[in-house]
BANU-254611 format. One record per residue (C-alpha): residue number from 1; residue in three letters; x, y, z. Coordinates in steps of 0.25 Angstrom, whole numbers, plus 2048, in hexadecimal, padded with zeros to 3 digits. Example, Ala and Ser with C-alpha at 12.3 -4.5 7.8 and 13.67 -1.06 7.14 Angstrom:
% residues 2
SITE; 1; Ala; 831; 7EE; 81F;
SITE; 2; Ser; 837; 7FC; 81D;
***
This chain:
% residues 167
SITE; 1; Unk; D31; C5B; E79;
SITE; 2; Unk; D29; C52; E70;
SITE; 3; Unk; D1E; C5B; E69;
SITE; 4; Unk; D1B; C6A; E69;
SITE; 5; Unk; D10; C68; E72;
SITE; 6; Unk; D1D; C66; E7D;
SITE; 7; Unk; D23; C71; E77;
SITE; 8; Unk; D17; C7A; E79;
SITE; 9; Unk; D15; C74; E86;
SITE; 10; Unk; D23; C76; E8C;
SITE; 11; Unk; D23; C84; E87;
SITE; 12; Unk; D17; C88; E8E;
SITE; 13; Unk; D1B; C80; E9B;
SITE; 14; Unk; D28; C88; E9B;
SITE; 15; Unk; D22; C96; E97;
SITE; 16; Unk; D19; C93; EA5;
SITE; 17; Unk; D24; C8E; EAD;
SITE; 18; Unk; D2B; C9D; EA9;
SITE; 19; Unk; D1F; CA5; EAA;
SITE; 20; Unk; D18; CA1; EB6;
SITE; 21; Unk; D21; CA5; EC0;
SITE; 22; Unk; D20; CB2; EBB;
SITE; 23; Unk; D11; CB1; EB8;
SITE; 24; Unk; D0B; CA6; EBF;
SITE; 25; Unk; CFE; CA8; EBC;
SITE; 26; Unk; D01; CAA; EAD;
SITE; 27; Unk; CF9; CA0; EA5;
SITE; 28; Unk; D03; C99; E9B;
SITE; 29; Unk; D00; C8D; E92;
SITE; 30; Unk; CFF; C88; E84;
SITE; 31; Unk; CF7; C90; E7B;
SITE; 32; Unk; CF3; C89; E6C;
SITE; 33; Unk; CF6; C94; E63;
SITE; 34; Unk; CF0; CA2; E61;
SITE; 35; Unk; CE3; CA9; E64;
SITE; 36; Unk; CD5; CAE; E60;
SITE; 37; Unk; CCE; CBA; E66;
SITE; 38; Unk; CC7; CB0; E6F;
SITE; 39; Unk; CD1; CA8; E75;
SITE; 40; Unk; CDB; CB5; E79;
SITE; 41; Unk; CCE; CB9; E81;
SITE; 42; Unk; CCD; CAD; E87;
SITE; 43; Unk; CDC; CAC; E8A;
SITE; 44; Unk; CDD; CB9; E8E;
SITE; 45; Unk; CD5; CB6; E9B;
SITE; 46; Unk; CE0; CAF; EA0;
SITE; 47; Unk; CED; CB8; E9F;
SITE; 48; Unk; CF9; CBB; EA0;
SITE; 49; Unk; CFB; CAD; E98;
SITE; 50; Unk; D06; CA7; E90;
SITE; 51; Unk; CFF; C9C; E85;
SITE; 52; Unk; D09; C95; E7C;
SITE; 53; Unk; D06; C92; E71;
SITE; 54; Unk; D10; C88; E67;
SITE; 55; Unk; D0E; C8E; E5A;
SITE; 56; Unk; D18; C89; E4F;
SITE; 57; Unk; D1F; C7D; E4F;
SITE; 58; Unk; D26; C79; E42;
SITE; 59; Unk; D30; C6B; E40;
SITE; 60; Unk; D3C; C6E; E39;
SITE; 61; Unk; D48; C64; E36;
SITE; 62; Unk; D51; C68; E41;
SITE; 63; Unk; D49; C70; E4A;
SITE; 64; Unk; D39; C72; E4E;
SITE; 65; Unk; D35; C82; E50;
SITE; 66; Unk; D29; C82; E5B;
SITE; 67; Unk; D23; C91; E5C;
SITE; 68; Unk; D1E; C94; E67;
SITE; 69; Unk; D13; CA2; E6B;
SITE; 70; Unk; D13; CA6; E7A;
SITE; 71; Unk; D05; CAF; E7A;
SITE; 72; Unk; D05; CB7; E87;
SITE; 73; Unk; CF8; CBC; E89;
SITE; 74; Unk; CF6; CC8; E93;
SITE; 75; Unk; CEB; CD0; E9A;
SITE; 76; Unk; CED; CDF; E9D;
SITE; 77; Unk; CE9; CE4; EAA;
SITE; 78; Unk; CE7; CF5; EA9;
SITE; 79; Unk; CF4; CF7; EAF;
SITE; 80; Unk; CFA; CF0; EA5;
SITE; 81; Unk; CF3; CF5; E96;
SITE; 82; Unk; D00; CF1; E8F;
SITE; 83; Unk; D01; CE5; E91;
SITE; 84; Unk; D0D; CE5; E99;
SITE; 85; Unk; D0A; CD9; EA0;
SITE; 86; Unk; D0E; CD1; E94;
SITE; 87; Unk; D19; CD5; E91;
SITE; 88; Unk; D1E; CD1; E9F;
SITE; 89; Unk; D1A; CC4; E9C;
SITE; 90; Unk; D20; CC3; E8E;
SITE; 91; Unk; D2C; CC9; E94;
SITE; 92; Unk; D2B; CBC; E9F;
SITE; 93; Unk; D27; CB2; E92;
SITE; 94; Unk; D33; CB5; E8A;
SITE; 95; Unk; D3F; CB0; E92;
SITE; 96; Unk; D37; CA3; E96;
SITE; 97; Unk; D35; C9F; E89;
SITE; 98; Unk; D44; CA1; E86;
SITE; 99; Unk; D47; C9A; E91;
SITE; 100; Unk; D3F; C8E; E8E;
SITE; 101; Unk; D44; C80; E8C;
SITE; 102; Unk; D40; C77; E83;
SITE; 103; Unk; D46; C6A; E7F;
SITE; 104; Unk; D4C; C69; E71;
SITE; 105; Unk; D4B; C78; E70;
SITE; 106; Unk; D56; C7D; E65;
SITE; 107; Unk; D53; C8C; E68;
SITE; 108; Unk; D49; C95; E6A;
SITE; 109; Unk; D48; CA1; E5E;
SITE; 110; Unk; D43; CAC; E63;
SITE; 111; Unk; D36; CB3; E6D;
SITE; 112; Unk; D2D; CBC; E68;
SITE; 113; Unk; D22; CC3; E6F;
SITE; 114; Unk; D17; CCC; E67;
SITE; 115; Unk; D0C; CD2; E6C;
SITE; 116; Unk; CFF; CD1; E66;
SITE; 117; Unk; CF7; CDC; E6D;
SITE; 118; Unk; CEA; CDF; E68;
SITE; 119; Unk; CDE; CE7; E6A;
SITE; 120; Unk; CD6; CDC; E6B;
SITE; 121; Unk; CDE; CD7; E76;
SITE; 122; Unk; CE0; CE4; E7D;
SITE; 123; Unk; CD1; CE5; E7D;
SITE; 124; Unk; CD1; CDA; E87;
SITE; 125; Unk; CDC; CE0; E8F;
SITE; 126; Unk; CE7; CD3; E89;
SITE; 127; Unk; CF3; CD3; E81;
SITE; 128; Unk; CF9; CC7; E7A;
SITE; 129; Unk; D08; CC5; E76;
SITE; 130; Unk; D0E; CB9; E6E;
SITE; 131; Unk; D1B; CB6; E72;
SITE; 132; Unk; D21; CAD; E68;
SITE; 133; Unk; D2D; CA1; E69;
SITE; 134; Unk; D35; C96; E62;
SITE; 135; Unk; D3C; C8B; E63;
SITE; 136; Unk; D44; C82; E5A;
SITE; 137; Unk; D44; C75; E61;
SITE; 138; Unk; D4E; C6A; E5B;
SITE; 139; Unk; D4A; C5F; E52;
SITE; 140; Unk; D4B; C57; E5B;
SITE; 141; Unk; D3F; C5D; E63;
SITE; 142; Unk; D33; C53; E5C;
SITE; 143; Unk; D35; C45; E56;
SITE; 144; Unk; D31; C48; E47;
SITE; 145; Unk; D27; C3E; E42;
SITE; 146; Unk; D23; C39; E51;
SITE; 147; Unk; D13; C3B; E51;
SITE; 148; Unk; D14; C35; E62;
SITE; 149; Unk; D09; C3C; E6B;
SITE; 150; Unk; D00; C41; E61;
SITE; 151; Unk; CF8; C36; E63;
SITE; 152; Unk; CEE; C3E; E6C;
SITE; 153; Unk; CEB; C48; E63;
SITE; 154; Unk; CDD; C48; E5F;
SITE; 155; Unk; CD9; C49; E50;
SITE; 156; Unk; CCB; C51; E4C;
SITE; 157; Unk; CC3; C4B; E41;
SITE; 158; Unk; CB9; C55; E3E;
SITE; 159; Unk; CB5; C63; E3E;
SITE; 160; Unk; CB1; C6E; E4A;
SITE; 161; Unk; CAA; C7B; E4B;
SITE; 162; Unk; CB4; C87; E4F;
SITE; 163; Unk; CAC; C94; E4F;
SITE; 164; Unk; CA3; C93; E43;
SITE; 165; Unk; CAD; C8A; E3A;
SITE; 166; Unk; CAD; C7C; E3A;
SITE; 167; Unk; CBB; C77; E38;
***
């Protein structure tokens, strides 16, 4: 692996890979990070899904720490009011994460799933859980001081609207 972006990308190939024979018409990709109202409406059209998103990464002399959040959103049906559905999936989740290989991979700490229901999110008949991972690749994992392939990243000069505050 040569950047987190491989990282995130092989852990979401591998978490489709495990899931979809179970739940082959999950939706399971990369996700960037964490929500607003908005965008867990518009998410939420699309369930079950599994969005990954890499949301730690720190570079330390013998090791690299990436963390990763597994959201696995869910829409009840009225048999199903508690969200039992989810559970299943997380259940299902759990063990393909542990059992996922990735190169330069010292260990893995630990998985941890936590549920963040909400009224607002049972109002729309959804329920949200983070289930959250680690791993501590070697030191090996990135060439420190290489700056290869980030030649196509784009930089901004200026500013931009979001909302009502120009950034």
């Amino acid at each position: 692996m040569s950047s987190y972006l491989a990282v995130r990308d092989s852990a979401v190939e591998q978490i489709k890979e495990g899931m979809h024979p179970l739940y082959p018409k999950m939706r399971i990709e990369a996700h960037p990070g964490f929500f607003t109202e908005q965008s867990i409406r518009q998410d939420a059209q699309r369930t079950p899904a599994i969005l990954t998103s890499l949301v730690k990464a720190a570079d330390g002399m013998t090791n690299n720490r990436v963390s990763f959040i597994s959201w696995v959103l869910y829409r009840a049906s009225s048999e199903d009011k508690l969200y039992d559905g989810a559970l299943k999936i997380i259940s299902a989740l759990t063990p393909v994460i542990r059992n996922a290989h990735f190169d330069l991979v010292i260990r893995d700490i630990s998985i941890e799933a936590e549920c963040l229901y909400s009224g607002a999110l049972d109002a729309i008949a959804v329920t949200l859980w983070a289930v959250k991972w680690e791993l501590i690749l070697g030191d090996r994992a990135f060439i420190h001081g290489s700056i290869d392939g980030l030649g196509g990243i784009e930089s901004f000069d200026g500013t931009t609207v979001v909302g009502t505050v120009e950034i």
